[in-house]
C-alpha positions as CSV (number, residue, x, y, z in Angstrom):
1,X,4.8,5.6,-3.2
2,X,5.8,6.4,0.4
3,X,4.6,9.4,2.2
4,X,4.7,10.5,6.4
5,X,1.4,11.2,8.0
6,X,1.1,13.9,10.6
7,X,2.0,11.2,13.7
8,X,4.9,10.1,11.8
9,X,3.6,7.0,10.6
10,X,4.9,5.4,7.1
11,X,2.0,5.5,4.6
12,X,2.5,2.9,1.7
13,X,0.9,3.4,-1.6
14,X,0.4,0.8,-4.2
15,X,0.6,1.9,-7.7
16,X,-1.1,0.9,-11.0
17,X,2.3,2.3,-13.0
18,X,4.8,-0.8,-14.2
19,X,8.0,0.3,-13.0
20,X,11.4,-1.7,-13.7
21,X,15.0,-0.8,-12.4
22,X,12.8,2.2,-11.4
23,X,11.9,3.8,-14.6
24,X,8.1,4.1,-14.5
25,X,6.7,2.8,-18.0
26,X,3.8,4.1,-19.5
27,X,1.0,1.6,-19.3
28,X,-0.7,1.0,-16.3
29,X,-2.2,-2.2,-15.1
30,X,-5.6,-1.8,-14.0
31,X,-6.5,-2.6,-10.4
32,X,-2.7,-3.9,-9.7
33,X,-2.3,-1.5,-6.5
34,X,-5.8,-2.9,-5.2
35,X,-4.4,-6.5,-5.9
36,X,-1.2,-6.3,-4.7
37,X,-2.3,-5.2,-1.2
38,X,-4.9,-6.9,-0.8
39,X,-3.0,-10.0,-1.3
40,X,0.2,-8.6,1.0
41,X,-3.1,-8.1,3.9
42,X,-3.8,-11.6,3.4
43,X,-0.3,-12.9,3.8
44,X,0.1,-10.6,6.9
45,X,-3.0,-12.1,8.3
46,X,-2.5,-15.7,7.5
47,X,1.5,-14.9,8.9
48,X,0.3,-13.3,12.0
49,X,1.2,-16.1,14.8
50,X,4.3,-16.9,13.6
51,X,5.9,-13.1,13.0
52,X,4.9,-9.2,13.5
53,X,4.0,-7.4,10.9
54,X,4.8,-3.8,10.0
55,X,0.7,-2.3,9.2
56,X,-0.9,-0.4,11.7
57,X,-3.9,0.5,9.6
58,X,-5.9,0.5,6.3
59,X,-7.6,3.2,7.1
60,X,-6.8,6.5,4.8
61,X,-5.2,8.9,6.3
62,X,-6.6,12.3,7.0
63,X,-6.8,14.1,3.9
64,X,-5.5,11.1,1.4
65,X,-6.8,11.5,-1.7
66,X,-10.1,9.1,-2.4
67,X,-8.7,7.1,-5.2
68,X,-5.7,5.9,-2.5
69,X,-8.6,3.7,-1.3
70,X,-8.2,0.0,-0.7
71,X,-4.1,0.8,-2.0
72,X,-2.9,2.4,1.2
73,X,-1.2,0.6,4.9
74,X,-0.2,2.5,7.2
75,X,3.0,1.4,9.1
């Protein structure tokens, strides 16, 4: 999910919903946001010498709901 913070910045979210050709199926995997960006955070960090990134932050944003945590980057 993508959503624009008040400075303009690109917040990411990483979803638990399966999604394929971009239909959103019903069953969830638990946890898979959490996963999925905490292992992009450890490519970015392993990657960091050799190119830029695009994250600015983890931190939530102002107002992001609580259950964004540990799912969001903000670009």
């Amino acid at each position: 999910e993508l959503y624009r913070n008040e400075a303009g910045d690109l917040v990411m979210v990483a979803s638990d919903r399966i999604s394929a050709y971009d239909w959103v199926l019903p069953t969830e995997i638990p946890d898979k946001g959490r996963v999925l960006t905490q292992l992009s955070l450890w490519w970015f960090d392993q990657l960091a010498d050799l190119a830029p990134n695009h994250v600015l932050s983890t931190e939530l944003p102002a107002g992001a709901p609580a259950d964004w945590e540990g799912r969001a980057l903000v670009c």
